[in-house]
N, C-alpha and C positions, 0 to 999 in steps of 0.2 A: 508512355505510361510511367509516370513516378514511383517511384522505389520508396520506401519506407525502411528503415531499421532501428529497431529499438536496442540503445546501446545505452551506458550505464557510464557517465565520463564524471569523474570524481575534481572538484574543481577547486582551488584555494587560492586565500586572499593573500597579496602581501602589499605593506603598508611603504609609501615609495614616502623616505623623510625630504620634503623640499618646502617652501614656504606654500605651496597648494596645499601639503597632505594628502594628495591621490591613493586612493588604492586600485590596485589590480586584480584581476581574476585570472589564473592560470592553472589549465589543466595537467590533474596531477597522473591523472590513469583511467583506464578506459576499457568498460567489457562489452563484446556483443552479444545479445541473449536473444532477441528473436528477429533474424533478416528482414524477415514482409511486415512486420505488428510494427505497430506507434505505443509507447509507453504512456499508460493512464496515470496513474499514482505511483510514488514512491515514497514510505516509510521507513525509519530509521531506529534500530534499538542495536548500538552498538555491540560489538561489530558487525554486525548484518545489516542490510540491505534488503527489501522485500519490493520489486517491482510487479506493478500488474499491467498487462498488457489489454489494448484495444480490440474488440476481434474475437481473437481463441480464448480469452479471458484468462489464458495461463499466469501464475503467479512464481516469479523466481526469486528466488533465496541465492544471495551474493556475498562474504563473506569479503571484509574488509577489513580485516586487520593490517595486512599491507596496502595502503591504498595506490601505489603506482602498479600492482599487483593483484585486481580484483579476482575471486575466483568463484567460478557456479556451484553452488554447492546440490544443489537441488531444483525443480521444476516440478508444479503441480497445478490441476485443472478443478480447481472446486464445483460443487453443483450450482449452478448458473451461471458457470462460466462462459457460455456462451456468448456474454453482452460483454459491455465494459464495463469495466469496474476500479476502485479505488480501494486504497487497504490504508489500514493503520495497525502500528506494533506498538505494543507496551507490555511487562510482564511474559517475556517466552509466547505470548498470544498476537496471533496475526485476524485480525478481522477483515474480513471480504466483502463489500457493500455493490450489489451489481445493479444496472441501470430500469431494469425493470420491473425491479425487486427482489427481492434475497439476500439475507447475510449468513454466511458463514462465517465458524468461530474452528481456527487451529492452533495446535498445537505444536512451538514451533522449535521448542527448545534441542531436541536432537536435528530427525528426517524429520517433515512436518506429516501431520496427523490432524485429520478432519474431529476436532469433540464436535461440533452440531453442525446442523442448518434448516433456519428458516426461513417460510416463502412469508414476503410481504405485502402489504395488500396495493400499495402507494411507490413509485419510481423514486428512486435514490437521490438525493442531492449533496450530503455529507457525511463522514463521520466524522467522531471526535472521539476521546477520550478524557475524562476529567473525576478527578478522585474526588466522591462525596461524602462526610461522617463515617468514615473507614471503608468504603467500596469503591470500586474502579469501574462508573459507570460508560458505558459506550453510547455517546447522543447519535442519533439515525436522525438525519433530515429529510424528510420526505414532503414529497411536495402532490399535490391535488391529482386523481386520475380517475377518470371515470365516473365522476361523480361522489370518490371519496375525500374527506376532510384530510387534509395533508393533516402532518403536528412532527413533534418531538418525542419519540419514544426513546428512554432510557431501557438499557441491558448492564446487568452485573456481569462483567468479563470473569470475574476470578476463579467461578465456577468452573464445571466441563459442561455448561450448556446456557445458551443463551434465552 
């Protein structure tokens, strides 16, 4: 039986001067957050770390200011977590996008803090984040189920509810 573990290996380039200009990738630090789970997404709003995992859907908060030094800071199960899922951070706000449908919107700037969640009607395919005419909207791609029209629904993150 294959083992799984989702671990969190922080990795940096250094530039080797020769007349190639190769670069390198070498691992700077390395946290283990869940032994049996495969890690889905990883999102970045320095110094944090926000991984979500395959499975339990749990989402962890890693704090990365030392990167040969990662440290857990928190772990949370949002509602749908059940499935897998992908996250993105921008603005203290961590978005949760699960594969069956669902997004949660936290709050992440202390311990995290669930502000909403919505059930979707279409299975997941991405998010994103992108600032439009002064709002921070969250694009959901979703894609066809059951006979519904997939499309692109935008959400204003800035709020406390999506």
């Amino acid at each position: 039986m294959k083992s799984t573990v989702t671990r969190l290996a922080l990795v940096g380039a250094a530039l080797l001067l020769s007349s190639s200009a190769t670069a390198q990738l070498f691992k700077v630090g390395e946290i283990v957050l869940a032994p049996n789970e495969s890690a889905r997404g990883v999102s970045f709003e320095y110094p944090f770390a926000y991984v979500s995992v395959y499975g339990s859907g749990v989402q962890y908060k890693v704090d990365l200011t030392t990167p040969t030094a990662p440290i857990l800071l928190s772990s949370y199960n949002p509602a749908f977590g059940d499935q897998h899922g992908e996250n993105v951070a921008a603005f203290d706000r961590v978005v949760t996008g699960h594969r069956l449908g669902g997004l949660n919107l936290w709050n992440v700037l202390g311990a995290p803090f669930q502000l909403d969640s919505v059930s979707t009607n279409d299975h997941f395919d991405g998010l994103a984040f992108h600032p439009v005419g002064g709002q921070e909207l969250l694009l959901y791609s979703e894609h066809n189920s059951g006979g519904n029209p997939g499309g692109l629904p935008a959400y204003d993150i800035l709020g406390n509810t999506l």
